[in-house]
PAMAR-670779 format. One record per residue (C-alpha): residue in one letter; chain; x, z, y. Coordinates in nm, 3 decimals, padded with zeros to 5 digits. Each point is the difference from the previous one (the first is absolute). Layout:
<rec><residu>A</residu><chaine>A</chaine><X>X</X><Z>Z</Z><Y>Y</Y></rec>
...
END
This chain:
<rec><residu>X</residu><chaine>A</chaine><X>00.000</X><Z>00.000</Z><Y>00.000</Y></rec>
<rec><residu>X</residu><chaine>A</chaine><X>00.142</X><Z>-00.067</Z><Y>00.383</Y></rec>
<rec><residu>X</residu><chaine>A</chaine><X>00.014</X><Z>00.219</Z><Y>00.226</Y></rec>
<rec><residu>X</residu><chaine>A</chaine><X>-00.264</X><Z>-00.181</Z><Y>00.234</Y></rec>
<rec><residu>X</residu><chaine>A</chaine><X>-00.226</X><Z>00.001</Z><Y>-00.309</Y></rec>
<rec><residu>X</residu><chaine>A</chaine><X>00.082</X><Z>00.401</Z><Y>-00.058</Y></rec>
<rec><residu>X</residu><chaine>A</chaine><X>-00.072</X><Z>00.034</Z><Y>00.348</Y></rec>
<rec><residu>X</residu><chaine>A</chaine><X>-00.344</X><Z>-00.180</Z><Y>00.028</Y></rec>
<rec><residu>X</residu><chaine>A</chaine><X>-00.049</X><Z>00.193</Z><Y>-00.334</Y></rec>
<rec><residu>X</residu><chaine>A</chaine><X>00.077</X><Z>00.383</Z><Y>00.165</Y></rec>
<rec><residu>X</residu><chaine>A</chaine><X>-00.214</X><Z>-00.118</Z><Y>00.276</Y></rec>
<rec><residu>X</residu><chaine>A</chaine><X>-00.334</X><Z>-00.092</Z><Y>-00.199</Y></rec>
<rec><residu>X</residu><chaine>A</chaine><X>00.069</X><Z>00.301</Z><Y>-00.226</Y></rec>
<rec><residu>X</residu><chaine>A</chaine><X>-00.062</X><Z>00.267</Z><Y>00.235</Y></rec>
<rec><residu>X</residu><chaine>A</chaine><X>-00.347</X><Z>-00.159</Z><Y>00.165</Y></rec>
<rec><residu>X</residu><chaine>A</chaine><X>-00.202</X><Z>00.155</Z><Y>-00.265</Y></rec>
<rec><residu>X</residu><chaine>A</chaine><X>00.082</X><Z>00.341</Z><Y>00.068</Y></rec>
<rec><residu>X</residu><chaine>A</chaine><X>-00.033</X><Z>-00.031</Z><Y>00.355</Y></rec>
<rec><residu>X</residu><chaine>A</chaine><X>-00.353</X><Z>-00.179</Z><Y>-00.059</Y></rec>
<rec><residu>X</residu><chaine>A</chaine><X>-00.102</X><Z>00.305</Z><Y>-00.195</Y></rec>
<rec><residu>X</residu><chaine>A</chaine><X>00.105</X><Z>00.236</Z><Y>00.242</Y></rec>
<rec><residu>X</residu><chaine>A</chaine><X>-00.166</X><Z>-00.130</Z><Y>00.253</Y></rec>
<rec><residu>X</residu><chaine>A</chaine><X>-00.309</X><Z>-00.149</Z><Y>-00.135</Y></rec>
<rec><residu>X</residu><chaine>A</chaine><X>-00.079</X><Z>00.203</Z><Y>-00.310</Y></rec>
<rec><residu>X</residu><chaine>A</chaine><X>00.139</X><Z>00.354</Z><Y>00.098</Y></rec>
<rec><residu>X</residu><chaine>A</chaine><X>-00.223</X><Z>00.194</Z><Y>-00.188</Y></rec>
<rec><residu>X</residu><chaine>A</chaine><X>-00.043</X><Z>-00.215</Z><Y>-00.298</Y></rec>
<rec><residu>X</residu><chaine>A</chaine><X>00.145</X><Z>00.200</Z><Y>-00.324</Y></rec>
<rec><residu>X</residu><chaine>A</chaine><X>00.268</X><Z>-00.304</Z><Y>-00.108</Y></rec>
<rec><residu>X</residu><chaine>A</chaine><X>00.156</X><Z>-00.003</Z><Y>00.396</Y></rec>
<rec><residu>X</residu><chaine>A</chaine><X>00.005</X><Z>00.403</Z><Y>-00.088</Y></rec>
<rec><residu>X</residu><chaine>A</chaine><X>00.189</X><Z>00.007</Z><Y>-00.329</Y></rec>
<rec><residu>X</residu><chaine>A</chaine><X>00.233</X><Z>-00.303</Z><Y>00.113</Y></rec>
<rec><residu>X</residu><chaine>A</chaine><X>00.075</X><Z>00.119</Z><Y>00.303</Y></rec>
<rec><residu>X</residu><chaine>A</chaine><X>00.085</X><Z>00.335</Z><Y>-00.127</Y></rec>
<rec><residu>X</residu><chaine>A</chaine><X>00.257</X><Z>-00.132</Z><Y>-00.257</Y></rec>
<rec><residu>X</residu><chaine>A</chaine><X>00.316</X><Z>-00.177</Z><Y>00.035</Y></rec>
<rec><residu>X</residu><chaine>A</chaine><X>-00.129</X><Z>-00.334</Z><Y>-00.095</Y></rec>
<rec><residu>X</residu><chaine>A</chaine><X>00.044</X><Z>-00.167</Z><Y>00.355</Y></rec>
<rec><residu>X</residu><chaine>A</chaine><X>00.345</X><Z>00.093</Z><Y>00.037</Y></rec>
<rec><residu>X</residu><chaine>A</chaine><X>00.180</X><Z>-00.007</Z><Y>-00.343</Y></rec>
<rec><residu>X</residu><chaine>A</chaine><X>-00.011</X><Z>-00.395</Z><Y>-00.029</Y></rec>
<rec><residu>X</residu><chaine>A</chaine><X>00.104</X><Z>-00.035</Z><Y>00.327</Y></rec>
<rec><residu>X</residu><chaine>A</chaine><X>00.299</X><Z>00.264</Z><Y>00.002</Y></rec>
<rec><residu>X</residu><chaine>A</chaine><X>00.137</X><Z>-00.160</Z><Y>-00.306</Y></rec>
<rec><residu>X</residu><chaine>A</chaine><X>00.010</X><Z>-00.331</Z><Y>00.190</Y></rec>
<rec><residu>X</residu><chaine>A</chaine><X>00.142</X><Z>00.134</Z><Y>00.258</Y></rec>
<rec><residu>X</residu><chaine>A</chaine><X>00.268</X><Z>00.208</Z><Y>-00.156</Y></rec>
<rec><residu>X</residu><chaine>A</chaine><X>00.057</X><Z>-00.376</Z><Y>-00.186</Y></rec>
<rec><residu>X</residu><chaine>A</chaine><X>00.021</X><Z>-00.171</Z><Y>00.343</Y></rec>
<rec><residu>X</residu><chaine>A</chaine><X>00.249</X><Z>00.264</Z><Y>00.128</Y></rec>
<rec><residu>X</residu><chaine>A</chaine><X>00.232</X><Z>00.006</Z><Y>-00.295</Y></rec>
<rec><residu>X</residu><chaine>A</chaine><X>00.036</X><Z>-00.365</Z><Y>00.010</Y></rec>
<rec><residu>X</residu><chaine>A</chaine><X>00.051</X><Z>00.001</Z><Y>00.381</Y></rec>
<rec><residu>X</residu><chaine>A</chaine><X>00.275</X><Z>00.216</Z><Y>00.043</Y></rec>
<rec><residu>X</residu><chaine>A</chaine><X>00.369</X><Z>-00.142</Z><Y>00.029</Y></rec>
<rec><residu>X</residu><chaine>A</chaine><X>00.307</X><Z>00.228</Z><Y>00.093</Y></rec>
<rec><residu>X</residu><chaine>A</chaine><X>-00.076</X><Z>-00.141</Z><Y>00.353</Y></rec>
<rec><residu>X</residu><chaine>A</chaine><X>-00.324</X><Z>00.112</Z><Y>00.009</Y></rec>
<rec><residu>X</residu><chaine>A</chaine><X>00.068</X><Z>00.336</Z><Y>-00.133</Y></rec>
<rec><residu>X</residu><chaine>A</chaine><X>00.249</X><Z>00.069</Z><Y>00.234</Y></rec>
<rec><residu>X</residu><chaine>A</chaine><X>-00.223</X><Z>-00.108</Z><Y>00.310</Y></rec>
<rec><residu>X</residu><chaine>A</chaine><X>-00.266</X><Z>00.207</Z><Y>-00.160</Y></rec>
<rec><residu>X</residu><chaine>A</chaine><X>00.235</X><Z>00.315</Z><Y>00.000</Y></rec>
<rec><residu>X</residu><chaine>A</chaine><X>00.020</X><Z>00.004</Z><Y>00.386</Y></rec>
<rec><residu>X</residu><chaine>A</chaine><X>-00.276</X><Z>-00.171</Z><Y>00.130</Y></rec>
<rec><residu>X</residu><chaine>A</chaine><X>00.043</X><Z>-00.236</Z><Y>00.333</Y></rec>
<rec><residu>X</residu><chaine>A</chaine><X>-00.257</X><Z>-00.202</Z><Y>00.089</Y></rec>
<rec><residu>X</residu><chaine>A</chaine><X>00.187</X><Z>-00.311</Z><Y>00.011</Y></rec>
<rec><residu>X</residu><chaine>A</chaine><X>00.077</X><Z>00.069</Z><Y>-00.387</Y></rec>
<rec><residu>X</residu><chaine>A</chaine><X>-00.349</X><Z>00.068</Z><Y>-00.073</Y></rec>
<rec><residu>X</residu><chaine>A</chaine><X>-00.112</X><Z>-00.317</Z><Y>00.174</Y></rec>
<rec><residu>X</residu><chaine>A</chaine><X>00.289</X><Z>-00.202</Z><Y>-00.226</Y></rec>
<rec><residu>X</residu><chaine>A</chaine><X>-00.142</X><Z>00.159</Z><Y>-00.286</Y></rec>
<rec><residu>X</residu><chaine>A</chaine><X>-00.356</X><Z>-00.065</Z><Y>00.024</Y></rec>
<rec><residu>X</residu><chaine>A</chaine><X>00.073</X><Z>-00.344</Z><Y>00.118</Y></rec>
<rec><residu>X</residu><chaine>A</chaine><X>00.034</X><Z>-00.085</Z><Y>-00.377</Y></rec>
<rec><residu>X</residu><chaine>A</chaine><X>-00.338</X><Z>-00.081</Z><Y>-00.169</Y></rec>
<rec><residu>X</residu><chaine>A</chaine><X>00.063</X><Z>00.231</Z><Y>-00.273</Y></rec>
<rec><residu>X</residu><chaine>A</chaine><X>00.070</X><Z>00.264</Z><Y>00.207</Y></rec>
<rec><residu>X</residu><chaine>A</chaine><X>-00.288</X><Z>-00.056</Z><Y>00.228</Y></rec>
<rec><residu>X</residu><chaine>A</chaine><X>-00.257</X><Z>-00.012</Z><Y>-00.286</Y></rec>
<rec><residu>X</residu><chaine>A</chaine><X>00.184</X><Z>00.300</Z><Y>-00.140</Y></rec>
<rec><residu>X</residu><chaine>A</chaine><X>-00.089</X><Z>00.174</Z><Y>00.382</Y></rec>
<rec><residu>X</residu><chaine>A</chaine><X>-00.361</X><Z>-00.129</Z><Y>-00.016</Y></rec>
<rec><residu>X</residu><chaine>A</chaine><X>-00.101</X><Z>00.118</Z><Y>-00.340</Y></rec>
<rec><residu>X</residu><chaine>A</chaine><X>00.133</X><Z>00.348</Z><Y>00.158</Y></rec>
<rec><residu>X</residu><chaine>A</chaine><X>-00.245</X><Z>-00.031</Z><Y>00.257</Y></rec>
<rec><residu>X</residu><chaine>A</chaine><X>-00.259</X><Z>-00.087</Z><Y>-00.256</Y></rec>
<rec><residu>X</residu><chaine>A</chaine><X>00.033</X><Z>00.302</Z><Y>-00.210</Y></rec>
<rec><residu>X</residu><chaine>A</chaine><X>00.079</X><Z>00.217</Z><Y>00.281</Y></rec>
<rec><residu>X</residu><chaine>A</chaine><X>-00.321</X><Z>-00.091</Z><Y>00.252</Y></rec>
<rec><residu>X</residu><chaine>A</chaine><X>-00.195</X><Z>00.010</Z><Y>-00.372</Y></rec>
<rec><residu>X</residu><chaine>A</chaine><X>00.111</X><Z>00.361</Z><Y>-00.030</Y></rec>
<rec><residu>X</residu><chaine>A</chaine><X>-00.085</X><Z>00.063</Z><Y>00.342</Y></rec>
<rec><residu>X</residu><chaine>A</chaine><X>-00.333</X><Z>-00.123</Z><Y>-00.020</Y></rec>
<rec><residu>X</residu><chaine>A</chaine><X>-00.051</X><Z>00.140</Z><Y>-00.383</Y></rec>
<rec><residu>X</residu><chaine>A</chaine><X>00.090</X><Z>00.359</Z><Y>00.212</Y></rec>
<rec><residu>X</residu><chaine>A</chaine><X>-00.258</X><Z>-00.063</Z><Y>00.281</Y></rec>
<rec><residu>X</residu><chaine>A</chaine><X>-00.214</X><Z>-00.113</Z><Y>-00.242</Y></rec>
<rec><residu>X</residu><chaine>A</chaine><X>-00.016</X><Z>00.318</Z><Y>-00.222</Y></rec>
<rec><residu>X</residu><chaine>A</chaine><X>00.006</X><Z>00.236</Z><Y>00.309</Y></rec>
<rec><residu>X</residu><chaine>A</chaine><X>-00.303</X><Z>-00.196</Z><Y>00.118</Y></rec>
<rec><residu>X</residu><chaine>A</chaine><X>-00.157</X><Z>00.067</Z><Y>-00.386</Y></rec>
<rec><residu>X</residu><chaine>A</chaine><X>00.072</X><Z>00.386</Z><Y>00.052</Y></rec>
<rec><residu>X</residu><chaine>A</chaine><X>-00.129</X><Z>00.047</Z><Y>00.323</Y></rec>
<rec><residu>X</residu><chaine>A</chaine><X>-00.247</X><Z>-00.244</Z><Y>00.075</Y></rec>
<rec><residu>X</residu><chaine>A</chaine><X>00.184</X><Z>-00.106</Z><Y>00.314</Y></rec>
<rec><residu>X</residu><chaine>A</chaine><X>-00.024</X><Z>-00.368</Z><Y>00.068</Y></rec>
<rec><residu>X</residu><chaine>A</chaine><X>00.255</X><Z>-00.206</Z><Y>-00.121</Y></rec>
<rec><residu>X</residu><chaine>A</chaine><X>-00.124</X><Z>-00.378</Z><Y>00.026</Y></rec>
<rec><residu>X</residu><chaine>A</chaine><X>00.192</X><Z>-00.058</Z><Y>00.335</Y></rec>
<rec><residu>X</residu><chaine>A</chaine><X>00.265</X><Z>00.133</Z><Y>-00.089</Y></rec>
<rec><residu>X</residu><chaine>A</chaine><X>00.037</X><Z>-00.191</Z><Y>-00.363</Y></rec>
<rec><residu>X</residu><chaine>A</chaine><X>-00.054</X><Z>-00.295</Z><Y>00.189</Y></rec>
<rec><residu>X</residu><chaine>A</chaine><X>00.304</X><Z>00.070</Z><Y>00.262</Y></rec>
<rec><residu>X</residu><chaine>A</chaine><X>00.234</X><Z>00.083</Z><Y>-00.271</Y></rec>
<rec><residu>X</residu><chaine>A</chaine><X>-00.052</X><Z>-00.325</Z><Y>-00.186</Y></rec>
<rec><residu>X</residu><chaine>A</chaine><X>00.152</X><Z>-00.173</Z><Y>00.280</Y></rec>
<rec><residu>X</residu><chaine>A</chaine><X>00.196</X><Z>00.253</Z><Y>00.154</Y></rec>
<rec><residu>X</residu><chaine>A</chaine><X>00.075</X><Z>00.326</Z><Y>-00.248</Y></rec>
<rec><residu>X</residu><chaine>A</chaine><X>00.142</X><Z>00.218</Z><Y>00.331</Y></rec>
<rec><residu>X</residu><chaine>A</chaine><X>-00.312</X><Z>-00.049</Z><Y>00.216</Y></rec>
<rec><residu>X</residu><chaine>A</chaine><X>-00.255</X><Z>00.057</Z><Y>-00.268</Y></rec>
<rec><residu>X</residu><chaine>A</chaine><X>00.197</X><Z>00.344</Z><Y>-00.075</Y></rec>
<rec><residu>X</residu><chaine>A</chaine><X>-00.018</X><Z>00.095</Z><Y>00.366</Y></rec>
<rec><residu>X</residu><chaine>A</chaine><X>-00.321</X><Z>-00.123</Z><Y>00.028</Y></rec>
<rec><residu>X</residu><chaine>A</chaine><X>-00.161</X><Z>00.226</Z><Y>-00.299</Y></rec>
<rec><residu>X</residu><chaine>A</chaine><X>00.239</X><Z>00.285</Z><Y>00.143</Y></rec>
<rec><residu>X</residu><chaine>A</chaine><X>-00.194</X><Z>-00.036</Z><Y>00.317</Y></rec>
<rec><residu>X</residu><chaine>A</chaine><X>-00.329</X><Z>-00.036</Z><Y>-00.173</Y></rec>
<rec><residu>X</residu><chaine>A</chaine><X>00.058</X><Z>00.325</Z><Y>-00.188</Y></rec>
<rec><residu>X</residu><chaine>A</chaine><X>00.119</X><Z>00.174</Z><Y>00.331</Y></rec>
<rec><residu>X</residu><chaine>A</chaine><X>-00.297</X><Z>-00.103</Z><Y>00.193</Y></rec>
<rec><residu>X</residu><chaine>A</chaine><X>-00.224</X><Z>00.100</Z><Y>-00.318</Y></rec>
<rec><residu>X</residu><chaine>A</chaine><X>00.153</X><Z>00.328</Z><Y>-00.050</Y></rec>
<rec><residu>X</residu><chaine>A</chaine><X>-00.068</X><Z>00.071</Z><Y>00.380</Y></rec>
<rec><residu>X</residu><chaine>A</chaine><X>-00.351</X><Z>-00.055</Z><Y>00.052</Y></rec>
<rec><residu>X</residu><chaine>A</chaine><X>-00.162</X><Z>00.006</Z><Y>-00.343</Y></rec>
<rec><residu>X</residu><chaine>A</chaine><X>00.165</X><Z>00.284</Z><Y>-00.219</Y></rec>
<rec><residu>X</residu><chaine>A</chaine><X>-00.037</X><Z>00.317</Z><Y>00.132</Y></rec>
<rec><residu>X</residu><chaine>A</chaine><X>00.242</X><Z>00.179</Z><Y>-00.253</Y></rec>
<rec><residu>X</residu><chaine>A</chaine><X>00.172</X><Z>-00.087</Z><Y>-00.335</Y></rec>
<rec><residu>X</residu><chaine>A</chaine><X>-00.230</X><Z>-00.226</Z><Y>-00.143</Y></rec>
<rec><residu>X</residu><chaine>A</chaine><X>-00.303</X><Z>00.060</Z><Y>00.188</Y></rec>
<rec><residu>X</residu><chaine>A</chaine><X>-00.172</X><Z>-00.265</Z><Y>00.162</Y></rec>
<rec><residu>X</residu><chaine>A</chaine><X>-00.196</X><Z>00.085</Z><Y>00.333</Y></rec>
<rec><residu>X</residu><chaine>A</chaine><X>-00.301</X><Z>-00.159</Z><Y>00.082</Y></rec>
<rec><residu>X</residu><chaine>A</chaine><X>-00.091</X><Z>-00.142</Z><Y>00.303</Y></rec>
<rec><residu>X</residu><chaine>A</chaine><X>-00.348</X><Z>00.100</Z><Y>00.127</Y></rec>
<rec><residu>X</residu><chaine>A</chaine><X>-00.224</X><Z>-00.219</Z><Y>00.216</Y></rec>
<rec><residu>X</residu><chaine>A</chaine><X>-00.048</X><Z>00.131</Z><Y>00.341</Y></rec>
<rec><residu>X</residu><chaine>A</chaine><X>-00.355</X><Z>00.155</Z><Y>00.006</Y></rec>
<rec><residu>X</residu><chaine>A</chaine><X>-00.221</X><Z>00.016</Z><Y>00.329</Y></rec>
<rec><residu>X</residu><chaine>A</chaine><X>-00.167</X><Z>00.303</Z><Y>00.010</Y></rec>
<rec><residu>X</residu><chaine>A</chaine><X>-00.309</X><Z>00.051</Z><Y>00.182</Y></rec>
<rec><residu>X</residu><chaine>A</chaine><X>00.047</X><Z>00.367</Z><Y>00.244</Y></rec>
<rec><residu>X</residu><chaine>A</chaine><X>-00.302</X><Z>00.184</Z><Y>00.012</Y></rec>
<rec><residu>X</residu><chaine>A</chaine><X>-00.073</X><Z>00.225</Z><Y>00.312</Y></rec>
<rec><residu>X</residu><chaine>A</chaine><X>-00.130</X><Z>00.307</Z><Y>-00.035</Y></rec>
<rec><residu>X</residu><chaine>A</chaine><X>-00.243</X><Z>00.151</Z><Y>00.270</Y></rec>
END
């Protein structure tokens, strides 16, 4: 298999979980899958595959001390750029698998966040961080407690004489 096939392949592989995440949260096959390893075992063998076979002595040694000219050499190699992609792949997975489960435990909503780490891992997590702020604020009262927010009532004053 090429690598341009093994990256169009890592690609398509995760859109199912991310589907069920965000379409079929409570549905009791996105539960058990998404509390397993299943997502990320395939895809951290092919990785670990990808990263093995991409290292030279060069490499390793620009990898050691990290400049950001070396890093830019290194990734500039299609190996080594499908190698960094299929890192993002398991790692904004992970993310989102986190979010997701949080959002399971606590009922706090999750779907924009999901959606914001597909494309962008970092902003869904600080978007679902500042979801769970702003819940824990106004609508939990203590550990676990959920307050409920009460209509404003008009009340009709009666005057004694």
């Amino acid at each position: 298999m090429s690598i341009g096939q093994i990256f169009n392949v890592a690609n398509l592989f995760v859109l199912p979980f991310w589907a069920l995440m965000i379409f079929l949260p409570k549905w009791k096959v996105t539960q058990r899958v998404m509390e397993s390893y299943i997502p990320f075992v395939p895809l951290a063998a092919v990785y670990l595959y990808l990263f093995v076979n991409s290292i030279t002595p060069e490499n390793a040694q620009a990898l050691s001390n990290p400049q950001l000219a070396d890093i830019a050499r290194f990734f500039a190699d299609e190996k080594a750029a499908a190698t960094g992609w299929i890192h993002f792949l398991v790692m904004d997975l992970f993310v989102g698998r986190y979010i997701y489960l949080q959002g399971e435990k606590t009922g706090l909503w999750t779907i924009h966040s999901l959606g914001l780490c597909l494309f962008a891992g970092p902003v869904g997590l600080l978007s679902h961080v500042f979801t769970d702020w702003i819940y824990r604020i106004f609508f939990r009262s203590g550990e676990g407690e959920v307050v409920a927010v009460a209509e404003p009532t008009t009340s009709s004053t009666s005057t004694t004489s």
